[in-house]
Structures are given as C-alpha cells and as structure tokens.
N, C-alpha and C positions, 0 to 999 in steps of 0.2 A: 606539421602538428597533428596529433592522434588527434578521434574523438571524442571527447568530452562527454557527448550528449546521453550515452548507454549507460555508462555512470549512473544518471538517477533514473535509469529504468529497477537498478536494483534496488535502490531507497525506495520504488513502489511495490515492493514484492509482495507488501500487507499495507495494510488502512488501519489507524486506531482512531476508533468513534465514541464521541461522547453524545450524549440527548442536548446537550446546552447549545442553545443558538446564541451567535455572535451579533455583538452590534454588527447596525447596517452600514455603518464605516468608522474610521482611526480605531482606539482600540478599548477593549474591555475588557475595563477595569476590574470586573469581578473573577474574569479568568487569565487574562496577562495575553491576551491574544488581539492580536495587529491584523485590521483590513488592510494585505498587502495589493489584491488585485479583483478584480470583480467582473462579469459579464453579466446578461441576461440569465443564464443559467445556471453561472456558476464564481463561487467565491475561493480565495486562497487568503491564508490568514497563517501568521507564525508566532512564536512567543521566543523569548530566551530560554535555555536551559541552565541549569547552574551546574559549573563546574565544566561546560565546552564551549565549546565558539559556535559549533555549528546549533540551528536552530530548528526547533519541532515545527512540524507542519499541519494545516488543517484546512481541510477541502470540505464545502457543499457543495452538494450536486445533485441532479435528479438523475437517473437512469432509464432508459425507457424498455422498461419490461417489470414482470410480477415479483415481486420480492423472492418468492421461491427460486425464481430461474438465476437473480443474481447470486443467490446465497449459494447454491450451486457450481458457480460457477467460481465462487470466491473461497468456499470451504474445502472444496475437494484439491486435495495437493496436485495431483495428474493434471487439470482442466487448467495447472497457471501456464503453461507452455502454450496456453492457444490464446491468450491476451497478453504475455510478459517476451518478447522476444528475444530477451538477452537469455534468458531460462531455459539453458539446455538440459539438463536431467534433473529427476527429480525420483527421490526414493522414500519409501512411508515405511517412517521404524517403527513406530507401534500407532495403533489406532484402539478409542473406544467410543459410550454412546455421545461421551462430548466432548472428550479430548485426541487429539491428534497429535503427532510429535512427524516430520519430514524434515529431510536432508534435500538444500537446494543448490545447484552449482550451476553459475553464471561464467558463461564466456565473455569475455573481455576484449578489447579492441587490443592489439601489441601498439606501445611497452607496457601496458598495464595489467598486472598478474590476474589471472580467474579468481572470481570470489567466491566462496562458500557458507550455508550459512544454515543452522539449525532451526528449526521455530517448532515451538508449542503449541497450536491453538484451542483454544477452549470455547463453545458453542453456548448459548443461553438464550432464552425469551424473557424478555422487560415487556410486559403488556402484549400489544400488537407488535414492537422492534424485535427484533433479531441483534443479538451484541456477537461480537466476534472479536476476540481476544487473544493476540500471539506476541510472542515474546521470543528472543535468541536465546538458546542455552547450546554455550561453546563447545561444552564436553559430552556431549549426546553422542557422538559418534567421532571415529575416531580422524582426526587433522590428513589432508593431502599434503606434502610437503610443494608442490605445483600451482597449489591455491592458498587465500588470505583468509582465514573464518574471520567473519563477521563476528562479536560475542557483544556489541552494541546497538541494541533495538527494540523494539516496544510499538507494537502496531494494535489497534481496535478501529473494529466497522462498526456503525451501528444503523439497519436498515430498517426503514418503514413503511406502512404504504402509504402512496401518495392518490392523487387524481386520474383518473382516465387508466389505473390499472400498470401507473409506472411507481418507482420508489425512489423514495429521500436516501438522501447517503450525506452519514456527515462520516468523516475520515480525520484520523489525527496521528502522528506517525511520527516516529526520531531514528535514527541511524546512520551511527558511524561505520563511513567506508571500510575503515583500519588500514588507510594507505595517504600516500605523500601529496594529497589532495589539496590546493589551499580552500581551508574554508569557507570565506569570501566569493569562491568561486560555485562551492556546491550549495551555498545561502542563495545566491541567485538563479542557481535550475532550480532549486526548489519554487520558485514565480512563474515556471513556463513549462517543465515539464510534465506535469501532472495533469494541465490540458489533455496532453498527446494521449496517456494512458487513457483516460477519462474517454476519449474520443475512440482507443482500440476496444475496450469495453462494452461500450454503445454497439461499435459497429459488429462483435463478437456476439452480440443478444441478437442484436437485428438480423444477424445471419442464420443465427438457429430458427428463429421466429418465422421465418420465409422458408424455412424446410420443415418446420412441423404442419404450416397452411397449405405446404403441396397436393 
C-alpha cells in the first residue's frame, strides 16, 4: 500500500486565517467550526462545506519566532520548499507590492500522479496582524499533461504578535486533491497532519534563529 501521508502535505501548501477565536471545545455556533483536537499549544477545528464531502480546516498555534521572520517565510513562494517537502519546484509568474501569483508542483508518492497548483496571494495589515490571502486559479499557467491541477482551494494566514516575541497563527484552509481519494480518509489527516507541518515550521525558524546568533 502507497503513502497516504504526503497527500496532506499539499492540503498545507497555504493557511487561511481568520481573527475569530474558536470556542475552547465542541463547536461554534456562530462560525460552524468543531473542536476536533486540542494540545497545550495547539488546536485543530473543522466545519462542513456545502456542496463537498471533504471539510475546511482550522489550526491555532503559536510559533516561536517574530512575526516578520514567519511572514517571510510563508509569503515568499521560493522559501515553501524549505518547510513543505513534497514541494519540488516552484516558479513566480508575476509579482507586486501585494500580490503574488506562483506555479507549485508536488511530487507524489507512485501510483499517485504529481500535483500542480496555482495560488494568488494577497498581503494586508489588519492593525498589528498580518492577513495572508491565497486562492487556486487553474488557468494561470498553462496544465502538464503528467500532473493533476489542483483548481479547488482557498487558504488565509492571519499572524500576530504574541508574548516573549513569538506569534499567534490562526490558519483556515480547503482543498480538493482532484484525485480518487476517499474523502473519509483525507477528513482524518486533516486531525494529525498539520501537527507535523506545524512542528517543520518551528523547527525551520528555530534553525535560522541559531544561525543569525552565531
């Protein structure tokens, strides 16, 4: 049996963040968002979507570094290949002072085809947050016939600072594979994999942080 688990390394390739915090558990009611799982530092929460099976996701978490160093590292299209491992190339079609548009392409574990996927982002300040806003648009560049474009997805970060000089991250995200996935199965990485990312993140700050104190 192939791996499964690379799969939702591409479901993290963005974060969509709202400012709204979630009840401290079951669900709320004024956003449609379910405490699915919860640690000391970190929550996972999902809602329905209408009109798919599979369901949106949304992550709290702190990060421990400056909000600049995260934003950096989450806006610049080049920098996702050093937190996203399945992310093997990555090409920037046009750039300005706040939108970006990149072409991203994931290797995939065989029998499951490479996936491909376009994202828009758009950059903003809300007060002291930082919003980060990306979306799929299919027809940006032109289809590989070898790979699957992604043309279902909708990601926003929205970063803040926190205590002692680290920052809040609330993440909210949806996207469909466009492959013979059962849903059932990609609704439950969505509870366990975002840890992992979450945790290559950290350990990606923390490594820069140790080479700019040298």
């Amino acid at each position: 049996m192939f791996n499964l688990r690379p799969l939702w390394s591409l479901v993290i390739v963005l974060l969509v963040v709202t400012s709204q915090a979630s009840a401290d558990q079951g669900q709320d009611l004024d956003s449609g968002w379910t405490l699915r799982r919860e640690s000391a530092d970190l929550k996972i929460l999902t809602r329905d979507i209408i009109g798919s099976d599979l369901k949106a996701v949304r992550i709290e978490t702190t990060l421990a570094a400056q909000l600049d160093e995260v934003a950096t590292l989450l806006i610049q299209p080049l920098r996702r290949r050093d937190w996203d491992e399945m992310c093997k190339s990555v090409k920037i079609l046009s750039t300005s002072e706040h939108t970006t548009r990149a072409y991203y392409h994931y290797d995939m574990p065989w029998p499951v085809h490479d996936r491909d996927i376009i994202l828009q982002t758009d950059v903003h300040r809300e007060g002291e947050s930082l919003v980060i806003n990306s979306n799929a648009i299919s027809d940006a560049y032109a289809p590989d016939p070898e790979r699957v474009r992604v043309s279902e997805a909708w990601y926003h970060w929205q970063l803040s600072p926190a205590a002692n000089g680290n920052t809040a991250v609330i993440a909210e995200m949806f996207m469909d594979p466009a492959g013979p996935i059962p849903a059932w199965l990609l609704n439950r990485l969505a509870l366990t994999q975002p840890v992992k990312t979450i945790e290559r993140l950290n350990q990606v700050l923390k490594l820069e942080a140790s080479k700019s104190n040298e």
